[in-house]
KERO-963022 format. One line per 4 residues: number of its first residue (from 1); their letters; for each residue x, y, z of C-alpha. Coordinates in Angstrom, 3 decimals. Layout:
NUM) A) X/Y/Z ~ ...
! end
This chain:
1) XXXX) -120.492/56.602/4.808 ~ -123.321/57.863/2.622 ~ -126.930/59.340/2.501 ~ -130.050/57.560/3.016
5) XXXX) -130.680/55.108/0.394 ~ -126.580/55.118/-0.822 ~ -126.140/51.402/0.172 ~ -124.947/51.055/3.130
9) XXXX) -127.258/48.807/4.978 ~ -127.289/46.573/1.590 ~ -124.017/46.383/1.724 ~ -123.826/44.951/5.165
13) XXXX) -126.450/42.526/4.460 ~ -124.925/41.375/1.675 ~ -121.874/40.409/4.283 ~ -123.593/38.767/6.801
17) XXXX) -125.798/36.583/3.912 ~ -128.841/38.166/4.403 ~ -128.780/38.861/0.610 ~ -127.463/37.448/-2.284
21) XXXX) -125.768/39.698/-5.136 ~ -127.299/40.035/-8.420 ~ -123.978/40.440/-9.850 ~ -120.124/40.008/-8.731
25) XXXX) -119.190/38.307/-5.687 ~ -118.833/38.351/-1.677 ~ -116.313/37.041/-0.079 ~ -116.042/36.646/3.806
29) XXXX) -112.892/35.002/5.547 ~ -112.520/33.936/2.436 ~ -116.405/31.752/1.919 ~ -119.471/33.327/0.407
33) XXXX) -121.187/34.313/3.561 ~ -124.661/32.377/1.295 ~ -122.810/29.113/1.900 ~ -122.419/27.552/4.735
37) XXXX) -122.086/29.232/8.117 ~ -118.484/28.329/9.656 ~ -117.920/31.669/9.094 ~ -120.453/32.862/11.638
41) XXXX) -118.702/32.726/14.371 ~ -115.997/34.364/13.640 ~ -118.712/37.459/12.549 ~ -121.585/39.739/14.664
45) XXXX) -123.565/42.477/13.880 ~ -125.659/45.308/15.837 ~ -127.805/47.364/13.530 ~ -129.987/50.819/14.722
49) XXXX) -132.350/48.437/15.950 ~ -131.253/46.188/18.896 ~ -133.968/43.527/18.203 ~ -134.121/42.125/21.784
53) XXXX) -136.980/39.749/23.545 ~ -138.850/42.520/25.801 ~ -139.615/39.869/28.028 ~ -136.382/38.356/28.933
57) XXXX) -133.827/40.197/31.565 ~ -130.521/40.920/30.651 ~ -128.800/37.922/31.876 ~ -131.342/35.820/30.610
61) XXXX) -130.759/37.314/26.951 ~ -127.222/36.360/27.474 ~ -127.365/32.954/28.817 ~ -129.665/32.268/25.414
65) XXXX) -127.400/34.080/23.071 ~ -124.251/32.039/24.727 ~ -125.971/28.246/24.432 ~ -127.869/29.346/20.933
69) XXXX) -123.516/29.937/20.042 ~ -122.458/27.099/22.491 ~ -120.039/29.324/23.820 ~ -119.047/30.154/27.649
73) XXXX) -118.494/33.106/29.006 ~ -118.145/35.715/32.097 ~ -121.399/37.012/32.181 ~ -120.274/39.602/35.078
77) XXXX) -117.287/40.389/32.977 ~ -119.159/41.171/30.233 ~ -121.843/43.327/32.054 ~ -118.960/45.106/33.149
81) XXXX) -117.623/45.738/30.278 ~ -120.772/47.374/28.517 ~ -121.189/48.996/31.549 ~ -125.016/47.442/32.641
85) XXXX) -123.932/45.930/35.809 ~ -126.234/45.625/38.242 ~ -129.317/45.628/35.517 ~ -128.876/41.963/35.310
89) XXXX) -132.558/41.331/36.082 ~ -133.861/44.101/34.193 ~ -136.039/43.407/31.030 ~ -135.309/44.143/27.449
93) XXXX) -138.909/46.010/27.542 ~ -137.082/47.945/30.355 ~ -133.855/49.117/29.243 ~ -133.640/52.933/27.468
97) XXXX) -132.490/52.719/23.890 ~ -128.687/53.209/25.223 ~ -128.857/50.626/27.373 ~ -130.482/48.230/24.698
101) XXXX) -127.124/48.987/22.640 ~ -124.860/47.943/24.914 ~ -127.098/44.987/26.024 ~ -126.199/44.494/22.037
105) XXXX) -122.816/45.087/22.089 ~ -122.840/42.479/24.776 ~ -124.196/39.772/22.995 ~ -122.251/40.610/19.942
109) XXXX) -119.319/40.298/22.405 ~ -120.045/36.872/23.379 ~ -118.681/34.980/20.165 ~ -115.103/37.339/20.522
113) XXXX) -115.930/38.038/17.095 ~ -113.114/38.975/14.483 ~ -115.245/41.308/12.744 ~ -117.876/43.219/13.787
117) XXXX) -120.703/45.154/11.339 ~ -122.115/48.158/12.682 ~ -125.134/49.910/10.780 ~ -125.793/53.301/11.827
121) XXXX) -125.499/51.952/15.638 ~ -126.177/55.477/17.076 ~ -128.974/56.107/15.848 ~ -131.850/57.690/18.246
125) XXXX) -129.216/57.835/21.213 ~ -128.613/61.102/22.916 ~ -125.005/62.136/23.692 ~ -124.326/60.355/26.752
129) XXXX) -125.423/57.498/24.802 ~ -123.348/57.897/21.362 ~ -120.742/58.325/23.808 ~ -120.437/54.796/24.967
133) XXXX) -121.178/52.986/21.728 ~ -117.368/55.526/20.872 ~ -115.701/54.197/23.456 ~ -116.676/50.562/22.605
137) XXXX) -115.895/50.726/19.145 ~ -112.156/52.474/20.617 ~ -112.055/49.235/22.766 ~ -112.801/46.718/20.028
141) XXXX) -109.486/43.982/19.426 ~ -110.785/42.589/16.333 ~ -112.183/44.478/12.508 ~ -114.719/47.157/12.573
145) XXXX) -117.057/48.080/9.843 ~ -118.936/51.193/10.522 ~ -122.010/52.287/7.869 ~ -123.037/55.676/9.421
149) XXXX) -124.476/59.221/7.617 ~ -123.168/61.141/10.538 ~ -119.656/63.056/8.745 ~ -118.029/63.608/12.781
153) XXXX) -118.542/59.920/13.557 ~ -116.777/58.983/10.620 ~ -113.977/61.524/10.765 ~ -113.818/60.312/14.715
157) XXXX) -114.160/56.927/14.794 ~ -112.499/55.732/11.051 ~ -109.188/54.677/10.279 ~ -110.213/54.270/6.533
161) XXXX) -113.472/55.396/4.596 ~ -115.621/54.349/2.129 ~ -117.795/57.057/-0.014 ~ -121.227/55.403/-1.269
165) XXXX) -123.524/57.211/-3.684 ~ -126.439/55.680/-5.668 ~ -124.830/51.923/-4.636 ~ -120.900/52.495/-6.025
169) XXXX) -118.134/53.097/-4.053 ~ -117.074/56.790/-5.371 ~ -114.009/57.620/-2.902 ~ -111.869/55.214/-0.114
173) XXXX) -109.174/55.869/2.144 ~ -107.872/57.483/5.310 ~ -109.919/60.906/6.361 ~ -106.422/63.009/5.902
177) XXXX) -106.120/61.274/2.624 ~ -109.459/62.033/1.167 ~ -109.055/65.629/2.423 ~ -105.656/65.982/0.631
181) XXXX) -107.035/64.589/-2.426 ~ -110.179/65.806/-2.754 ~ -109.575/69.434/-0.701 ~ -106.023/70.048/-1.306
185) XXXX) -105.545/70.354/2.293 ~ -105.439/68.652/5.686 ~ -108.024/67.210/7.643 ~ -109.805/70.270/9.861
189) XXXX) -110.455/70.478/13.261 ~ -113.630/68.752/14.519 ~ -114.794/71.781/16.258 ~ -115.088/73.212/12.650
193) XXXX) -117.178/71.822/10.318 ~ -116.192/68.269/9.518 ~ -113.948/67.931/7.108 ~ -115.123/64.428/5.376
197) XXXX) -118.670/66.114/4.434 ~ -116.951/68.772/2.611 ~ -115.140/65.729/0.622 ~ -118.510/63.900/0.552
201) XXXX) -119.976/67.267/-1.051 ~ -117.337/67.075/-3.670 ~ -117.058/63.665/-5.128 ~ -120.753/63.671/-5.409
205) XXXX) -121.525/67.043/-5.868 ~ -124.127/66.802/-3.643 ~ -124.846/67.280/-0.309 ~ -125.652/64.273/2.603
209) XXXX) -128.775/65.919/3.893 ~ -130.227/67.288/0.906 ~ -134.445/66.219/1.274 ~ -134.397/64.128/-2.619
213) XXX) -132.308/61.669/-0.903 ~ -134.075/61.161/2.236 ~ -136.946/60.010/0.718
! end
């Protein structure tokens, strides 16, 4: 977790082989994700924006998706599982930002990936919405990593967290950890104020909305 502009996105680029490090290495399954692409399958991502063809329906972007992967699958099943049964004919151009997640999550599904990259995935959705991107991340079998600025998501949704400021890693661990170690006290209740910005406020002595970091 971290402000605009921390890292986050580059960091998840640089682990799908979108971009190349200008120093140190990347390492994924144990291959630089630059080389080669076994690896890919084994991999998905779903970033803020779902990228989808406006003009194909929903089981039309999935029948691509599965021969592009030469993979086979339960399209039904799958629907189901994302909850957009029954908008099988319905186009991309069609679908409200929710519903292009899932349709997302979906095609992400469709390699039974073994690690799955998430950047800032609830973005722009309202709370019905953020609410069942949560319960598919809860439902996920295989590695999860979550790049969000939103402090409850993280304290939700994470089994271990990452601090990023300015591109370094300042903090990592479990939420009760970082509380005990940089708060001297256990994790608060959500209905309070979230207790992972108050550690984000102190090992960067700054805070995660502050307008200098937005821009």
């Amino acid at each position: 977790m971290g402000a605009n502009g921390a890292g986050k996105s580059t960091l998840q680029k640089l682990i799908r082989g979108s971009l190349r490090p200008r120093s140190g290495a990347v390492r994924v399954f144990g291959s630089d994700p630059c080389e080669g692409s076994a690896w890919r399958s084994r991999m998905a991502w779903i970033t803020d924006q779902p990228a989808l063809h406006p003009r194909l329906t929903v089981l039309e972007t999935l029948r691509f998706y599965a021969g592009l992967y030469g993979v086979k699958a339960s399209f039904s099943e799958l629907l189901g599982v994302v909850g957009l049964n029954g908008l099988e004919k319905r186009y991309g151009s069609e679908l409200s930002r929710g519903q292009q997640q899932r349709l997302a999550w979906a095609r992400a599904l469709l390699v039974q990936a073994e690690l799955l990259l998430l950047d800032e995935p609830t973005n722009g959705l309202d709370v019905v919405g953020r609410e069942g991107i949560y319960r598919l991340v809860r439902q996920f079998r295989g590695a999860i990593l979550l790049s969000t600025h939103d402090m409850r998501e993280a304290q939700e949704l994470a089994h271990r967290v990452g601090i990023l400021h300015g591109g370094r890693l300042l903090a990592e661990g479990t939420p009760a950890d970082l509380c005990r170690q940089h708060l001297g006290q256990e994790m608060g209740n959500l209905a309070e104020q979230p207790s992972l910005e108050r550690v984000y406020r102190v090992v960067t002595g700054r805070s995660l909305y502050c307008a200098s970091e937005e821009s």
